[in-house]
C-alpha positions as CSV (number, residue, x, y, z in Angstrom):
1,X,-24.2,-11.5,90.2
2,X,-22.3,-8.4,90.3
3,X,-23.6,-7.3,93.5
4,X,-22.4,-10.3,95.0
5,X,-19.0,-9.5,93.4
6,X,-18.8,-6.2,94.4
7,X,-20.0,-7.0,97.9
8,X,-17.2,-9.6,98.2
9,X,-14.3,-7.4,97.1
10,X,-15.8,-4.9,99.6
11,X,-15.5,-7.5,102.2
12,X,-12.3,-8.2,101.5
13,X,-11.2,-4.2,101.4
14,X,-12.7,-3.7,104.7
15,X,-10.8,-6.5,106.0
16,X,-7.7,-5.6,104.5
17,X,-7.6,-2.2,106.1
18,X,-8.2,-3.2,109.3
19,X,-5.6,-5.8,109.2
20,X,-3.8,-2.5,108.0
21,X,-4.5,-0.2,110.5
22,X,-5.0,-2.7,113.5
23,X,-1.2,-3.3,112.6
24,X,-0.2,0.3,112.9
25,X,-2.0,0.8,115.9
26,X,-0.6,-2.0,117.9
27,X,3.0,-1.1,117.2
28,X,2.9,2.6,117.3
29,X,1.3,3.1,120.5
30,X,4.4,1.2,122.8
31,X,6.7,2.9,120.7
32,X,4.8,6.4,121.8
33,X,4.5,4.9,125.1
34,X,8.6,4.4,125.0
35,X,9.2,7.5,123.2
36,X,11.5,5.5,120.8
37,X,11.5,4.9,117.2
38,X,9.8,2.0,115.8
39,X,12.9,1.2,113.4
40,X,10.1,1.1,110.8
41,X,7.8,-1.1,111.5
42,X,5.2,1.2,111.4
43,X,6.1,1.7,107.4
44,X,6.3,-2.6,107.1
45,X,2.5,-2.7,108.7
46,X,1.6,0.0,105.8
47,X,3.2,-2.2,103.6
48,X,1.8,-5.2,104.6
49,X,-2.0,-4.3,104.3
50,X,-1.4,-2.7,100.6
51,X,0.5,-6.1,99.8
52,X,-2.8,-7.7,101.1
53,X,-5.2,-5.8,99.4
54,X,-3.2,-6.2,96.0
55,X,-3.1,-9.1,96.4
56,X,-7.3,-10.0,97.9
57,X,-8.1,-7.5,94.5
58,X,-6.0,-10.3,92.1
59,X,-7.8,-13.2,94.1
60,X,-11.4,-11.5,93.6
61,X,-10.2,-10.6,89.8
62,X,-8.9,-13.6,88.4
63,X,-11.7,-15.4,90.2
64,X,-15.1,-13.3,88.1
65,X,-13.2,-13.5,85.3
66,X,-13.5,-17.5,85.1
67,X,-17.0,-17.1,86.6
68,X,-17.9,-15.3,83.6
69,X,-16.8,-17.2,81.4
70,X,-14.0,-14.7,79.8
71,X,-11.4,-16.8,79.7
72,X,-9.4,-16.6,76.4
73,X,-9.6,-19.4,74.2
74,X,-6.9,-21.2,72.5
75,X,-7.6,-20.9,68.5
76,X,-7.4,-23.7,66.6
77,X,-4.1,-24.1,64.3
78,X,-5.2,-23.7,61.0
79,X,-4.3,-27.3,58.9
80,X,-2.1,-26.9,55.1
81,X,-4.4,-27.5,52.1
82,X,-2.4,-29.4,50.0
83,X,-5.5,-29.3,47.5
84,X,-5.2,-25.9,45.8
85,X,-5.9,-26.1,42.1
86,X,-3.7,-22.7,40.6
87,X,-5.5,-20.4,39.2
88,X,-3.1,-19.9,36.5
89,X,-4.1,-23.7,35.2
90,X,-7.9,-22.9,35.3
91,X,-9.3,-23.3,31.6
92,X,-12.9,-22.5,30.4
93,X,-14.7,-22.6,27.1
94,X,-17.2,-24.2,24.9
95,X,-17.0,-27.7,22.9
96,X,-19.1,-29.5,21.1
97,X,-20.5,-31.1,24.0
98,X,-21.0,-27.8,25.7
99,X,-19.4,-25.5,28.0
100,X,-16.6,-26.3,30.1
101,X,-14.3,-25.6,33.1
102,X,-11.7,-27.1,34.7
103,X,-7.9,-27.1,34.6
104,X,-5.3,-28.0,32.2
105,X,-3.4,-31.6,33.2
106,X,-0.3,-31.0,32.8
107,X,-0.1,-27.4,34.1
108,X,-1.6,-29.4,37.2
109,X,1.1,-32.2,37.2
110,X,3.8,-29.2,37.2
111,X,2.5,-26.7,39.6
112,X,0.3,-28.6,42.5
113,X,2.2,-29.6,46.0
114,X,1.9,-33.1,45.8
115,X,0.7,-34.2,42.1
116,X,-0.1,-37.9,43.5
117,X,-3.4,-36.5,44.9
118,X,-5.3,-35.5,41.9
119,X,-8.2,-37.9,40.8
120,X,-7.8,-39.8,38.5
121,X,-11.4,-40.0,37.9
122,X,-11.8,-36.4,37.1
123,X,-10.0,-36.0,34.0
124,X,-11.5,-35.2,30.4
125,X,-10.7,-35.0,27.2
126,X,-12.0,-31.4,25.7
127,X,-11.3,-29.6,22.3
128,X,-10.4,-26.1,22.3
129,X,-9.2,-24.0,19.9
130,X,-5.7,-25.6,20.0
131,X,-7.0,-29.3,19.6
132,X,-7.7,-31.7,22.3
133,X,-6.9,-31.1,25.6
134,X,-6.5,-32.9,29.3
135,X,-8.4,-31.2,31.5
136,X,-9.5,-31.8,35.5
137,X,-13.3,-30.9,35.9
138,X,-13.4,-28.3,38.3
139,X,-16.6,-29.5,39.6
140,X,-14.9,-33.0,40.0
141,X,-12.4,-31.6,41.6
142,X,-14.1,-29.7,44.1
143,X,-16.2,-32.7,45.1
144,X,-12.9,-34.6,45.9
145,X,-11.5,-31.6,48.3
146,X,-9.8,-29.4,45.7
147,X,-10.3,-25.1,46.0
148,X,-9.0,-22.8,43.8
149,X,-6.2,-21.0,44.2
């Protein structure tokens, strides 16, 4: 694959400079035949044949890099979670039924983004050491979409 890659822009070198000098040649040798001045054309042929190969070299480059596949790609946009749980609201501790984790309810109703998404279905009733609490299971929670902030 490169071969053929570097054997086309060779082609295309080799025929660029002979466009180049074929250019030169034909109008520098009347004007050396007349003895007068060319009025630069001999300087436009010059340019001419470097404006071609520029220009062959951007056609050959832009054309193995989509051949090989290293075209950037677009990333996506990332989305908003709107389901962060704060961290500051995240309780843990042990009951009489047990350990538990989760976070306070009203620290949740205050400080999440929109408060109408919380499950319903995932609160509790715990006892700490300050009486009984509203909590959102953080398992529950995490099921239904929540992370933690």
């Amino acid at each position: 694959m490169m071969l053929r890659t570097l054997s086309k822009t060779l082609t295309a070198s080799a025929l660029a400079i002979t466009l180049a000098v074929t250019g030169m040649a034909a109008t520098a040798t009347p004007a050396a035949a007349n003895g007068h001045r060319n009025n630069g054309a001999e300087a436009a042929a010059i340019f001419g044949g470097l404006l071609l190969l520029y220009g062959l070299s951007q056609a050959n480059r832009n054309n193995s890099v989509t051949r090989h596949g290293h075209v950037p790609r677009v990333q996506p946009v990332p989305q908003p979670n709107y389901r962060v749980a704060p961290a500051r609201c995240f309780i843990e501790g042990y009951d009489n039924n047990g350990r538990y984790r989760g976070y306070r309810a009203r620290c949740m109703q205050n400080h999440v983004a929109y408060p109408n998404l919380l499950p319903a279905n995932c609160l509790r009733h715990v006892w700490t050491e300050r009486g009984q609490r509203r909590i959102y299971g953080a398992h529950c929670l995490r099921n239904n979409g929540w992370t933690h902030g």
